[in-house]
N, C-alpha and C positions, 0 to 999 in steps of 0.2 A: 736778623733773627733775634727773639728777644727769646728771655730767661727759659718761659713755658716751654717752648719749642722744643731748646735745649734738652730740655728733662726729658721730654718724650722721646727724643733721640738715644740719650740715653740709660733710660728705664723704660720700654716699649710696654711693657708689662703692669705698669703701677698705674693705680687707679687712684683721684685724687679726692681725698676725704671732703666730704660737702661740710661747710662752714660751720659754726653755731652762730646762728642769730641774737641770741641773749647770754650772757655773762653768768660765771655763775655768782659775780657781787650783788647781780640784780633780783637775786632770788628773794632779799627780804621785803622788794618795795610789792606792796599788796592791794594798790589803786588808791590808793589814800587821799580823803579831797581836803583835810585841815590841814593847811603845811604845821611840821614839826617846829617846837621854839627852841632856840638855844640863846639860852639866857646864861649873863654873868653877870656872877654874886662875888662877897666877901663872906668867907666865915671864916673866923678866930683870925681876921688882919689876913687872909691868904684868900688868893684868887681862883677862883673856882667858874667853870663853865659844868652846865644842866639844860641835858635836851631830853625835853619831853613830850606827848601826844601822839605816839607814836599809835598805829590800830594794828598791832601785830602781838601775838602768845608771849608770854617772858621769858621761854626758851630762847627762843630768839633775839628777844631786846637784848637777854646778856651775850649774845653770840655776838651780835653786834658790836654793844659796848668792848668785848674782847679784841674785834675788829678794831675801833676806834682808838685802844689802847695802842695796840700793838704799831698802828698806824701812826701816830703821835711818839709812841716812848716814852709814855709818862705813866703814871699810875691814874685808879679810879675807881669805881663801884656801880651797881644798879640797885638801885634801892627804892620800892614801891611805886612802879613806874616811870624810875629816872634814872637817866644813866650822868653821873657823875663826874667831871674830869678836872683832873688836878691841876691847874693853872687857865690863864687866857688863853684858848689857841678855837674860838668861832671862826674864825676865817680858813682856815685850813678841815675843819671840822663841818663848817656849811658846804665849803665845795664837793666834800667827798659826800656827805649826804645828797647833796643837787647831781651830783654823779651818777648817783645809786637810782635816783628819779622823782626823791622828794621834794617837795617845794619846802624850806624853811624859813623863817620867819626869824628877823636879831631882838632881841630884848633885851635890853640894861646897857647905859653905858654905851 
């Protein structure tokens, strides 16, 4: 007798909510065919990652950016189509985007 069974035994009554198919992280990918760059820079001697080319409203890139912060725990900005982040961290940063269902592309370094 495996777990399902179980339940139905005992909750005769409970109906079982049908799944969601899509996430709600995946609400910002919008079919995009240019993958995204994240690129790392120096400015003023300090190491900085910039991904940009994103085809989505700036509501959203900084909703995002927000996401990527908070995901990280670092600080950062969106700033005229860039979202900004304070140190190295493309790798962690490309996954979650490749996550989300965008193709990205590294530059620099």
């Amino acid at each position: 007798m495996d777990l399902s069974e179980q339940l139905k035994r005992l909750f005769p009554d409970h109906v079982p909510a049908a799944e969601e198919t899509s996430s709600p992280e995946q609400s910002f990918f919008s079919g995009q065919t240019d993958p995204v760059r994240c690129i790392y820079e120096k400015r003023k001697g300090k190491p900085v990652t910039i991904i940009e080319g994103f085809d989505m409203d700036e509501s959203s890139q900084q909703e995002l950016a927000k996401k990527i912060k908070v995901l990280l725990g670092v600080g950062g900005t969106y700033k005229a189509g860039q979202i900004i982040i304070q140190g190295d961290y493309r790798p962690k940063i490309m996954a979650y985007l490749t996550d989300l269902g965008y193709k990205v592309k590294r530059v620099g370094g």
